[in-house]
C-alpha positions in Angstrom: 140.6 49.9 74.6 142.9 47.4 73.8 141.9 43.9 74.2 138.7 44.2 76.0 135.1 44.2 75.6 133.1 47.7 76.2 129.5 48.0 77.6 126.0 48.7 75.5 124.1 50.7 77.3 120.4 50.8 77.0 118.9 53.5 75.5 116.3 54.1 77.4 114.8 57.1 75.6 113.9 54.9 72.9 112.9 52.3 75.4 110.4 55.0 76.9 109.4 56.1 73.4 108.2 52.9 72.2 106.8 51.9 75.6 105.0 55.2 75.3 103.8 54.0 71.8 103.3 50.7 72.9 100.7 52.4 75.1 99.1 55.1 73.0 98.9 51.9 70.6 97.2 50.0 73.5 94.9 53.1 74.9 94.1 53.8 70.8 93.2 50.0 70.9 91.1 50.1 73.7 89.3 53.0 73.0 88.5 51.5 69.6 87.4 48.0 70.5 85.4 50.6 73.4 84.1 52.5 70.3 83.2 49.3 68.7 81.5 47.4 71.7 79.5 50.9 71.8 78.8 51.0 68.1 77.9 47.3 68.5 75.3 47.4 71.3 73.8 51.0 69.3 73.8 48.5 66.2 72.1 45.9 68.2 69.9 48.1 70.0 68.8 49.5 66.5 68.5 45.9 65.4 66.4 45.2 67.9 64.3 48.7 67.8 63.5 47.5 64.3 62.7 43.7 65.0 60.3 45.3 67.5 59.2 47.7 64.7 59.1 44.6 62.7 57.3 42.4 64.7 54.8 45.5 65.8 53.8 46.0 62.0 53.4 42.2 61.3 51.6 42.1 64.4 49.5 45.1 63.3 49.8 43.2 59.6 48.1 40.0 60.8 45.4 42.2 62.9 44.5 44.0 59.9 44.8 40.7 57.6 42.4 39.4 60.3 40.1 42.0 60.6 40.3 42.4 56.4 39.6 38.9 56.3 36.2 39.7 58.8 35.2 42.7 56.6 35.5 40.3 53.4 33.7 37.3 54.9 30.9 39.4 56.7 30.8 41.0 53.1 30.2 38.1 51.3 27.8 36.4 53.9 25.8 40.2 53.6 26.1 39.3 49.9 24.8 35.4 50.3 21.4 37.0 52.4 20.8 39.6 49.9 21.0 36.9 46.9 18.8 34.5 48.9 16.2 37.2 49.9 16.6 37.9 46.2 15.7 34.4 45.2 13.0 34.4 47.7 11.5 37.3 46.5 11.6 36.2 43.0 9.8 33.3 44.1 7.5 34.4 46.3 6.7 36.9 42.6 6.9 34.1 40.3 4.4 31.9 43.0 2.5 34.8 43.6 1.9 35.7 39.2 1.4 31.7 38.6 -1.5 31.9 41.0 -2.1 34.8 39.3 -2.5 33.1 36.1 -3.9 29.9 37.5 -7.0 32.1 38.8 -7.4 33.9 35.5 -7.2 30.5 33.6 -9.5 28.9 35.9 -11.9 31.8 35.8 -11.9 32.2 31.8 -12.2 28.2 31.6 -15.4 28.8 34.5 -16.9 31.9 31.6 -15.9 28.8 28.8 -17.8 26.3 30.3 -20.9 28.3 31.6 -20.6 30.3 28.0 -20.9 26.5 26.5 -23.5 25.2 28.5 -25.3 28.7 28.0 -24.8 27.4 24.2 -25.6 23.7 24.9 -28.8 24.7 26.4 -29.8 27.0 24.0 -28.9 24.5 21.4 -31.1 22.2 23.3 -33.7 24.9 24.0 -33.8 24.8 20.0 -33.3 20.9 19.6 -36.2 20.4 21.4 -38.4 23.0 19.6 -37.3 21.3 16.2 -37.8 18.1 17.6 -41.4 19.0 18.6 -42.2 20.5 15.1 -40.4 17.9 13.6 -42.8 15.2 15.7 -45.8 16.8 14.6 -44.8 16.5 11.2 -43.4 13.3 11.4 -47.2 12.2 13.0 -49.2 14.3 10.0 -46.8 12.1 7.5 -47.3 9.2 9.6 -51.1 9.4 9.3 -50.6 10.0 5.7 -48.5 7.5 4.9 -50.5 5.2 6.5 -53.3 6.4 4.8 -51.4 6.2 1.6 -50.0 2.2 2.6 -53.4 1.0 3.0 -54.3 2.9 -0.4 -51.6 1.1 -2.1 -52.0 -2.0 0.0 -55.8 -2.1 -1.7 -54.5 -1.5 -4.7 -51.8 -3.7 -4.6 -54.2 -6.8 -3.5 -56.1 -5.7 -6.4 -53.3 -5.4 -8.9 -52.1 -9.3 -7.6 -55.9 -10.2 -8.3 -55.7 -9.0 -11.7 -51.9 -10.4 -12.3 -53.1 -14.1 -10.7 -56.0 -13.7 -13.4 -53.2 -12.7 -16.3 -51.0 -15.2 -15.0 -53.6 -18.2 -14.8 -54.6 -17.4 -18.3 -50.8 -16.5 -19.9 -50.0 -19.9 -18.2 -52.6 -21.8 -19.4 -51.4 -20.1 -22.7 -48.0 -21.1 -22.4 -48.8 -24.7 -21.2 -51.4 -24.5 -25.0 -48.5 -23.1 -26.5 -45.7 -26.0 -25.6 -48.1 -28.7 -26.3 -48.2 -27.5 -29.4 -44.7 -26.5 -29.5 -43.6 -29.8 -28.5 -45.9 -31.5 -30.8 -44.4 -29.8 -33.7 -41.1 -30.4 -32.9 -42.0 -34.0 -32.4 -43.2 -33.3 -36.1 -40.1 -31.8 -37.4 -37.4 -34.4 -35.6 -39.6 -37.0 -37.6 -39.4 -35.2 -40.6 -35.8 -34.5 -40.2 -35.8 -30.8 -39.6 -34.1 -29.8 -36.2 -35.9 -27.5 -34.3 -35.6 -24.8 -32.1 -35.8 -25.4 -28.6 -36.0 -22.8 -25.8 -35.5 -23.5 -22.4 -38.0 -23.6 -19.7 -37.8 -21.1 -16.6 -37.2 -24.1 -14.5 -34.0 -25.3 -16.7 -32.6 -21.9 -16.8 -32.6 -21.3 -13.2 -31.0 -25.1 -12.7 -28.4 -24.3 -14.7 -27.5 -21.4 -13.4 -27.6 -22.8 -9.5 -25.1 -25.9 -11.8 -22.6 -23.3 -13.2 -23.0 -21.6 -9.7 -23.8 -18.4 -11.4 -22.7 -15.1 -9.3 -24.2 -11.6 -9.3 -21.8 -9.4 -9.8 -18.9 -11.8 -12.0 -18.7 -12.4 -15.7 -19.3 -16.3 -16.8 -17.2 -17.0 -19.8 -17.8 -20.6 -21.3 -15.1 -21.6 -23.3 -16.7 -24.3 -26.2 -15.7 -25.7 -29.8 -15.0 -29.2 -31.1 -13.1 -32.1 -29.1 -9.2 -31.1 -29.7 -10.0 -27.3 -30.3 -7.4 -26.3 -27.7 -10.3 -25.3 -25.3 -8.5 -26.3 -21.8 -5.1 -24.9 -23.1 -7.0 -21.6 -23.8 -8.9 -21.7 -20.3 -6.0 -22.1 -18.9 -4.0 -19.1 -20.6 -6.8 -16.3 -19.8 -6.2 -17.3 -16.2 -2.3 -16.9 -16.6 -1.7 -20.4 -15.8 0.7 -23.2 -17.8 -0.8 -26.0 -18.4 1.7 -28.2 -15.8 0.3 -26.0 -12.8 -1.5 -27.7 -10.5 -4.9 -26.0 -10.5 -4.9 -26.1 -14.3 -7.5 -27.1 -16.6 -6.9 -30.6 -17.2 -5.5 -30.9 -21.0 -4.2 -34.0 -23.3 -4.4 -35.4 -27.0 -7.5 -36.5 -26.3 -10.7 -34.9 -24.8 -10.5 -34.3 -21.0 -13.4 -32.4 -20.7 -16.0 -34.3 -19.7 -18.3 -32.0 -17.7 -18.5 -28.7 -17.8 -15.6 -27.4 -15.1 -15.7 -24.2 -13.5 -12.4 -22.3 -13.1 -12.3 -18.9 -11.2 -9.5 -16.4 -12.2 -6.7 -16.7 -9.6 -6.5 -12.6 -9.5 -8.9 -11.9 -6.8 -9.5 -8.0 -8.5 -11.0 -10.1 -11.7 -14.6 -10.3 -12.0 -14.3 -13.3 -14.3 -15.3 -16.8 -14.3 -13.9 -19.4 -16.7 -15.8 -22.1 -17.7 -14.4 -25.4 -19.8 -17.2 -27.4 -20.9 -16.8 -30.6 -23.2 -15.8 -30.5 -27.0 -18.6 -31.4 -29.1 -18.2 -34.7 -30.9 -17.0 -36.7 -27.3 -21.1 -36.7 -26.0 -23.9 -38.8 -27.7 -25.7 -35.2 -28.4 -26.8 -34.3 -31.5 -25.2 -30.7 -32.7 -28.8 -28.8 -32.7 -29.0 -29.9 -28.7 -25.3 -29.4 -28.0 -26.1 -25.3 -26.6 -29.1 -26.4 -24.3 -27.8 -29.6 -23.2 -24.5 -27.7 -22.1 -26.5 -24.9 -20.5 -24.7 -22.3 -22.7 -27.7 -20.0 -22.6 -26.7 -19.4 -18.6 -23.6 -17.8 -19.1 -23.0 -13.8 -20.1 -20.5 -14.9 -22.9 -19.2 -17.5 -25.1 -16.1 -18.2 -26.9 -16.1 -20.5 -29.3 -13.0 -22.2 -30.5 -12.9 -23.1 -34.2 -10.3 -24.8 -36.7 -9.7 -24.6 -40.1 -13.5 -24.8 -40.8 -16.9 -24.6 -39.1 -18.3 -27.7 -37.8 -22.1 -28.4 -37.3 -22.0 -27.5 -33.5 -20.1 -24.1 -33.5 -22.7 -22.8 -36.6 -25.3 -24.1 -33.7 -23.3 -22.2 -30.9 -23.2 -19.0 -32.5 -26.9 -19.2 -33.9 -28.2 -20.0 -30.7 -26.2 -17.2 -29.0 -27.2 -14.8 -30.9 -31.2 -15.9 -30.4 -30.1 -15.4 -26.3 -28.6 -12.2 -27.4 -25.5 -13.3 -25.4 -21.9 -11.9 -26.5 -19.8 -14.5 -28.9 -16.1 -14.3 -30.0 -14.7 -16.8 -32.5 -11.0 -17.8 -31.6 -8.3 -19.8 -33.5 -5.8 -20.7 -31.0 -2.7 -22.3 -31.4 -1.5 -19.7 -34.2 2.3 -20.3 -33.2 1.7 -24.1 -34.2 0.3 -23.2 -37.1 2.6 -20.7 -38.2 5.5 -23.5 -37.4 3.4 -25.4 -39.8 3.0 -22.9 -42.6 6.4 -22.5 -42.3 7.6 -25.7 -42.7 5.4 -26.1 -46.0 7.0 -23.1 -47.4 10.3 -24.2 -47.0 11.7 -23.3 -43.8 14.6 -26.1 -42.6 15.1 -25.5 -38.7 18.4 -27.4 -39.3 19.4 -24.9 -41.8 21.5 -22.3 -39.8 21.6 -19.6 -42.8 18.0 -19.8 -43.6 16.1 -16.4 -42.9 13.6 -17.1 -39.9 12.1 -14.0 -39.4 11.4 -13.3 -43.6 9.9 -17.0 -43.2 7.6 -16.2 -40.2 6.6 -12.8 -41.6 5.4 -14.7 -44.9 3.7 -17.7 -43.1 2.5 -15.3 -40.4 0.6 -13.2 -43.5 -0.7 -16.6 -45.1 -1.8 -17.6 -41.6 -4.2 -14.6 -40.8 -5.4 -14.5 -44.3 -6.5 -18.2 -44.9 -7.5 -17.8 -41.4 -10.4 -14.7 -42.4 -11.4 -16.1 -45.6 -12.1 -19.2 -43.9 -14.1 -18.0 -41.0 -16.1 -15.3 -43.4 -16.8 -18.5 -46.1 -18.0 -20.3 -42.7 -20.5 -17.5 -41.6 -21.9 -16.5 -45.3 -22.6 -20.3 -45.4 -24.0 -20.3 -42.1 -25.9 -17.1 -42.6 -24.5 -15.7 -40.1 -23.6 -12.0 -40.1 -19.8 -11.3 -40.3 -18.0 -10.9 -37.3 -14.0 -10.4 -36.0 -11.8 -13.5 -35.5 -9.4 -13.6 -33.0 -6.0 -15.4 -33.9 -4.2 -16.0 -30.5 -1.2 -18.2 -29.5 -2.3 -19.6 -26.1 1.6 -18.8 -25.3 1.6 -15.5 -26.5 -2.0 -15.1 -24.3 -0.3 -16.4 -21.4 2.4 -14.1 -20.8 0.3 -10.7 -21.9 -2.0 -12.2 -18.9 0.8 -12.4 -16.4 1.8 -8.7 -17.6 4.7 -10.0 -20.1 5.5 -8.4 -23.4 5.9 -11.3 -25.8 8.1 -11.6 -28.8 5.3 -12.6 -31.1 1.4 -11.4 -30.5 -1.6 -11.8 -32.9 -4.5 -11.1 -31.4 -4.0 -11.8 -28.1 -4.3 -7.7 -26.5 -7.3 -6.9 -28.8 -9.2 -10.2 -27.4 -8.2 -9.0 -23.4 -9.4 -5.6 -24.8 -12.5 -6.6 -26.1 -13.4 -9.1 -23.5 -12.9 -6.8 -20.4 -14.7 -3.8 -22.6 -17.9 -6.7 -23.0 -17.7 -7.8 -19.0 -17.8 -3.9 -18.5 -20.9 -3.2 -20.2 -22.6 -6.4 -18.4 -21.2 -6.1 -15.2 
C-alpha cells in the first residue's frame, strides 16, 4: 500500500449488537425499576392495609379498653352499694338487737324493782307488825318498869334514910374516935413514941387533885435520902440525859424541893414519874416524912437507898406496906460504885496491861453481894419482911429505856420487867 494510510471501517454489526444490548439492557432496566415501582406501591398498599388493620384494632383496642374499663368501674360501684347496703343492714340488725336488749334490760330491771318493792313492802308489812308487838311489849315493860322504879325509888329513899342514920352515927364515931386518936398521939409525941398517923378523907383527895392524879395512868414517886440519885433515876426511866432540857433538875446538892411531876415522853406509856424531895433537906421529922409528901396517893413507890437504911426509908416502906401500895428498893449508881470497888481492889486506869474485865467481874461480884447483905441486915432490923433489891446503873437504865443494849446491865430489865408487870395489874 506503500506509503499511505488505509481506512477503518466501522463495524457496524457490532455497532447494532451492542446498541441492541444497550437496549435489551435499557428495556430489562425499565421493566425492573417498572416491576419495582409496582412491587413498591403493592408494598405500600400492604403497608397501608395493615396500618388501617392497625389502627382498626387499636381503635377496637381502646373501645374495648373503654368499655372494659365501664364494666370494671360499674363493677366495683355494684360492689360499693352492695357493701354499703351491707353495712346498713348490719346496722339497722345491730340497732334493731340493742333495742332488743335495751327493752329486755329495761323490763327485767321494771320485774327487779316491782319484785323489790313487792319485798320492801312485805318487809314493811312485817316491820310494822313487829313494831306493833314490839310496842305493846315495850308499853307492858314500861308499866313495869315503872312500877319497879318507884319500888326501888321507895326503897332507895329508905335505904338513904337508914345510911344517913349509919352515917350520922359512924361519923359521930369516927369524930369520938380521932379525938381520942389525936389525944393519944398527943400522948405518945410527949412521951417520945412516934405514932401512926392516917390520913383524913379530905387530905387524901387534896393530894391527889396536888399530884394531879389520873384514872387510867400509873403514879410512880421516886423518894430516898437527899443525894440518893433520885432525879438522875427519874430522869433515866423516862429515857432522858440529865443535860436535856425537860430533865429533872439534878446537882451535888438537893434540887428537889417540891414534889415535881414528870410524865413519860412516850405517849403509849401509862406512867407518871414523880420526884419528890430527899429526906433530910425539909424540917420534917422521919415518922411524918410519907404523909407530909403525900406518898399514900400514888400506886407505887421506889425508894432509893445507899449503903444503909436511914430513918425515913424504914418509915417509907412501913408505911407503904400499911397502904398496901407496891414498893421496890433501888441502889442506883452501881457503875460508880463498881469504879469504886475497883479502884480499892487494885485496879490502876493508867496501867495499860492491867486486866479490866477480871477486875470488874470481881468488884461487880463484891458489889451485889455487900449490896444484899446490906439491904436484908436493913429489913431484919427494921422488921421488915425480905424483899428483892434492884442494883441499876442509871446509864445502863437509860439506854435499855431508849431500846439500847448496853455493855454492862445489873438489874436494870428485871426492874422495867417488874415495874410494867405491877402497873399491869393496877392499871
Amino acid at each position: 500500500m506503500g506509503g499511505g494510510h488505509s481506512r477503518h471501517k466501522p463495524d457496524w454489526g457490532a455497532i447494532r449488537a451492542q446498541e441492541e444490548a444497550e437496549a435489551r439492557a435499557r428495556a430489562a432496566a425499565e421493566a425492573a425499576r417498572q416491576e419495582a415501582e409496582r412491587a413498591a406501591q403493592a408494598a405500600r398498599a400492604e403497608a397501608e392495609r395493615l396500618m388501617r388493620e392497625a389502627e382498626e384494632a387499636r381503635r377496637r383496642f381502646e373501645v374495648e379498653q373503654a368499655e372494659a374499663a365501664r364494666r370494671a368501674q360499674a363493677a366495683y360501684e355494684e360492689a360499693q352499694r352492695q357493701r354499703r347496703e351491707r353495712e346498713q343492714a348490719e346496722q339497722a340488725a345491730r340497732a334493731a338487737r340493742e333495742a332488743a336488749e335495751a327493752w329486755a334490760r329495761e323490763e327485767r330491771q321494771r320485774a327487779e324493782r316491782m319484785a323489790r318493792e313487792a319485798e320492801e313492802e312485805r318487809c314493811r308489812h312485817r316491820a310494822a307488825q313487829e313494831a306493833a308487838r314490839q310496842a305493846a311489849i315495850a308499853a307492858q315493860q314500861e308499866h313495869e318498869r315503872q312500877q319497879r322504879a318507884r319500888e326501888e325509888e321507895n326503897r332507895r329513899l329508905q335505904a338513904e334514910r337508914e345510911a344517913a342514920e349509919r352515917a350520922a352515927q359512924r361519923a359521930a364515931e369516927e369524930a369520938r374516935q380521932a379525938q381520942t386518936a389525936r389525944e393519944e398521939a398527943e400522948r405518945q409525941l410527949r412521951g417520945g413514941t412516934r405514932p401512926v398517923v392516917t390520913p383524913t378523907p379530905e387530905e387524901y383527895s387534896a393530894f391527889r387533885a396536888k399530884m394531879q392524879h389520873t384514872e387510867g395512868f400509873f403514879h410512880v414517886a421516886v423518894s430516898g435520902i437527899a443525894g440518893s440519885g433520885k432525879s438522875s433515876l427519874v430522869n433515866a426511866f423516862r429515857g432522858k440525859h440529865n443535860m436535856d432540857l425537860d430533865a429533872a433538875a439534878v446537882g451535888v446538892n438537893e434540887t428537889t424541893l417540891v414534889v415535881a411531876r414528870y410524865p413519860d415522853p412516850n405517849p403509849s406509856s401509862r406512867f407518871v414519874w414523880y420526884d419528890v424531895p430527899g429526906a433530910g433537906t425539909l424540917k420534917v421529922p422521919d415518922w411524918k416524912y410519907f404523909n407530909d409528901q403525900g406518898l399514900f396517893v400514888f400506886d407505887c413507890i421506889i425508894v432509893v437507898v445507899n449503903n444503909r437504911f436511914t430513918a425515913t426509908d424504914v418509915a417509907i416502906l412501913s408505911n407503904a406496906r400499911r397502904f398496901g401500895i407496891p414498893a421496890f428498893i433501888v441502889r442506883s449508881k452501881a457503875d460508880q460504885h463498881i469504879r469504886n470497888l475497883m479502884k480499892d481492889i487494885g485496879y490502876n486506869s493508867d496501867d495499860e496491861g492491867g486486866n479490866k474485865a477480871s477486875y470488874f467481874a470481881r468488884a461487880r461480884d463484891q458489889y451485889v453481894a455487900e449490896s444484899i447483905r446490906s439491904i436484908r441486915t436493913n429489913l431484919q432490923e427494921a422488921n421488915i419482911p425480905d424483899q428483892p433489891v434492884y442494883l441499876v446503873s442509871n446509864v445502863a437504865l437509860q439506854a435499855t429505856v431508849t431500846g439500847k443494849t448496853p455493855k454492862k446491865m445489873m438489874d436494870e430489865v428485871k426492874l422495867l420487867t417488874d415495874l410494867a408487870s405491877t402497873a399491869q395489874r393496877h392499871v
